[in-house]
Backbone as numpy.savetxt, mean C-alpha at the origin, in Angstrom:
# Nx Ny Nz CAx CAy CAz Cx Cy Cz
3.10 12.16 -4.62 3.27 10.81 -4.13 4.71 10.62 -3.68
4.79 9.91 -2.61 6.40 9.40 -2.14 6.64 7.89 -2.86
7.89 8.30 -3.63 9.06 7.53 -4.41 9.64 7.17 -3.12
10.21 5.59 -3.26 11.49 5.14 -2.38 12.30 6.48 -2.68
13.16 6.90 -4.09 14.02 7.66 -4.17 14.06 8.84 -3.22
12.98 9.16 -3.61 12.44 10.87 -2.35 12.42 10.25 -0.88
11.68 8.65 -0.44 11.47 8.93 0.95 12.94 9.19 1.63
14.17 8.38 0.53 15.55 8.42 1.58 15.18 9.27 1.40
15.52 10.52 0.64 15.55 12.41 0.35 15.14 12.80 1.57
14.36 12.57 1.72 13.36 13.25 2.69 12.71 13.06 3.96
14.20 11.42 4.31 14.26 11.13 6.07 13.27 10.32 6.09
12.06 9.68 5.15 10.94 8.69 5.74 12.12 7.60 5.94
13.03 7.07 4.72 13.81 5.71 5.03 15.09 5.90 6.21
15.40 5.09 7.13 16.07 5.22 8.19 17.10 3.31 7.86
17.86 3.59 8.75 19.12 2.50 8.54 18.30 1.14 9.67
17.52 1.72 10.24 16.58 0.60 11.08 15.10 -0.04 9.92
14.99 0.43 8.90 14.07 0.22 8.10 14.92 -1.34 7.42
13.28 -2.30 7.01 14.58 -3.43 6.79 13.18 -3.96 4.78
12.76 -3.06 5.26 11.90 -3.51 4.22 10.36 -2.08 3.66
10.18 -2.29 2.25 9.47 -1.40 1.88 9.05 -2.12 0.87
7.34 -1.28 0.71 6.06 -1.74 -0.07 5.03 -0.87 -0.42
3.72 -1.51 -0.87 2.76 -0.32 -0.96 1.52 -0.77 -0.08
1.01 0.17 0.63 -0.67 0.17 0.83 -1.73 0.92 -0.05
-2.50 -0.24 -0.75 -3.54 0.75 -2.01 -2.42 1.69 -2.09
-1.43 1.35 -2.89 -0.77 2.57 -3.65 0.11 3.71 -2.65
0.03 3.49 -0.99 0.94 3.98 -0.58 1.92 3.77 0.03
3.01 4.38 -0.16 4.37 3.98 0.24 4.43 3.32 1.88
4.64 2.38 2.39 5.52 1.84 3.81 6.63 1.06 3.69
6.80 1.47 5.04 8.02 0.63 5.59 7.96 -0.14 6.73
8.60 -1.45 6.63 8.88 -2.07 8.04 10.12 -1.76 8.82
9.71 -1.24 10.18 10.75 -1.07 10.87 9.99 -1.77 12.60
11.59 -2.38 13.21 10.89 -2.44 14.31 9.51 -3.35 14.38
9.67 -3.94 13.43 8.44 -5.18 13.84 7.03 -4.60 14.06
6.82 -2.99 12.61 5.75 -2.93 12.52 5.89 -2.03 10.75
4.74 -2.62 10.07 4.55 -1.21 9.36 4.36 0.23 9.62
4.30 0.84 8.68 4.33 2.27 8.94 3.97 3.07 7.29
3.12 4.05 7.18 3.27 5.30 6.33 4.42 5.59 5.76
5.01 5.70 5.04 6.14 6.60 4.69 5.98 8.22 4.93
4.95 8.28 3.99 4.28 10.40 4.20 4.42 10.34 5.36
3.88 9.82 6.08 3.52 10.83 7.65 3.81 10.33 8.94
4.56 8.58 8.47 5.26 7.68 9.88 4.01 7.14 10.90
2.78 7.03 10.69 1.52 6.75 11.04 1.86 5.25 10.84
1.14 4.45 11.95 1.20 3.03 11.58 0.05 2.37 11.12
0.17 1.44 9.81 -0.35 0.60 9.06 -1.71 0.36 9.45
-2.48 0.85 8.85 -3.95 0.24 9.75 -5.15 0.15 8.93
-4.79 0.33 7.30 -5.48 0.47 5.82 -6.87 1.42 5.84
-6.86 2.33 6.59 -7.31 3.46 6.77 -7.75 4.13 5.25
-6.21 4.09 4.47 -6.90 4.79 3.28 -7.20 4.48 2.36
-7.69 5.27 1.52 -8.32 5.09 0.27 -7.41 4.82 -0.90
-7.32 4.13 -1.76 -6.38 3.51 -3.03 -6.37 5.10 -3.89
-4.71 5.16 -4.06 -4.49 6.35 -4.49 -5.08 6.19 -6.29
-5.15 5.41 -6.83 -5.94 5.55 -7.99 -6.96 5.84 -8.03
-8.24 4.86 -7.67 -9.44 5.08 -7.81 -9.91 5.77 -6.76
-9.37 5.97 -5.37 -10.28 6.85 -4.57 -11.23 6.07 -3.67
-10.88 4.50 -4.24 -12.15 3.68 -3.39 -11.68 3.36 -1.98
-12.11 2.66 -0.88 -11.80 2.52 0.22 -11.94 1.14 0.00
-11.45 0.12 0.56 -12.05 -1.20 0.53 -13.14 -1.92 0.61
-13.83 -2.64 0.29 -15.07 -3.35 0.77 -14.98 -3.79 2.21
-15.82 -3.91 2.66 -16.34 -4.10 4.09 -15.47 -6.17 4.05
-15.29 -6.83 3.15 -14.77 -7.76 2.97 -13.58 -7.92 2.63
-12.49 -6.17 2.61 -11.52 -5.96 2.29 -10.77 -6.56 0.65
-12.22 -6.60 0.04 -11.25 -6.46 -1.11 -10.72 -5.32 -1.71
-10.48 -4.88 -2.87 -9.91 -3.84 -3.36 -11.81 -3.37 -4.07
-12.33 -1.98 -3.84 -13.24 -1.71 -4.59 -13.29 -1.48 -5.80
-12.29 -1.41 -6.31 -12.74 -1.77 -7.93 -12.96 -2.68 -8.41
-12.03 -3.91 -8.20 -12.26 -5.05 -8.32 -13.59 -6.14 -7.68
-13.66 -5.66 -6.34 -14.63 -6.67 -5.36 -14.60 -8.30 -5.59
-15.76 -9.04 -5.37 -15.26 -10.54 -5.53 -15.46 -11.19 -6.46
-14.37 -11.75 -7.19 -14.27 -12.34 -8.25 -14.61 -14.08 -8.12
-15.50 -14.59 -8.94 -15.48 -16.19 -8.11 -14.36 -16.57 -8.69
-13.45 -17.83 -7.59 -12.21 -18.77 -8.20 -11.51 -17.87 -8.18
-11.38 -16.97 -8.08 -10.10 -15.80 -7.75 -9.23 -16.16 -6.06
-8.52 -16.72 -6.04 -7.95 -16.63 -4.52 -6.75 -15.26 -4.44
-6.90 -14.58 -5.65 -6.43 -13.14 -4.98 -6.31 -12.08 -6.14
-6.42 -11.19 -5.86 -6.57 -10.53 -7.37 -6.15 -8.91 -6.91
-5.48 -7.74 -7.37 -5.32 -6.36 -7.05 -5.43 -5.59 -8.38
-5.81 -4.33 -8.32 -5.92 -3.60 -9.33 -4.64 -2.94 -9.86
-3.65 -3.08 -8.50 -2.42 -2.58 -9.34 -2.82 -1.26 -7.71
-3.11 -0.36 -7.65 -3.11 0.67 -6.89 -2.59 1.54 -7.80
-2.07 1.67 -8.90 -1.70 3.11 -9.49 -0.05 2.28 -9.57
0.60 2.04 -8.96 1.87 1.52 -8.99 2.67 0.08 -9.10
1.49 -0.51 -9.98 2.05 -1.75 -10.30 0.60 -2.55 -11.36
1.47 -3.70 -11.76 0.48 -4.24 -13.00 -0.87 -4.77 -11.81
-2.26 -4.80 -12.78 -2.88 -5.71 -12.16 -2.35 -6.97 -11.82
-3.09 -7.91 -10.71 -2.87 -9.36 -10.60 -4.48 -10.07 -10.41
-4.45 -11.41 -11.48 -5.41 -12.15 -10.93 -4.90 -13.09 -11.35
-4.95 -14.37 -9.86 -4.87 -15.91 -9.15 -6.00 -16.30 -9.31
């Protein structure tokens, strides 16, 4: 997995980068008035699968482990790199 620490290491972070986060658990960055991959500099398009569970999203884009919670106005499993949240 790419660490902020490793992406500077390893040239994903650049001095035009103005911001960094996760998708399902993987590393991006905003640069240039778009997201982006960190691994592979591919732009943002939630393509993949949540590096924990392996699930892909629901067709309603929730998170598949979770799916829809009633009275929930937002809820994440965490992706592997952060606490759950439920709103």
């Amino acid at each position: 997995m790419i660490t902020f620490a490793n992406a500077k290491k390893r040239k994903y972070w650049d001095d035009n980068m103005i911001a960094i986060s996760h998708a399902r658990g993987h590393l991006i960055g905003f640069r240039q008035g778009h997201w982006y991959f960190l691994d592979t500099g591919e732009p943002l398009n939630y393509s993949r699968a949540c590096i924990q569970c392996g699930l892909f999203p629901t067709k309603e884009g929730y998170d598949a482990c979770v799916g829809f919670i009633p009275g929930i106005t937002s809820a994440c499993c965490g992706h592997g790199v952060g606490d759950k949240i439920k709103q």
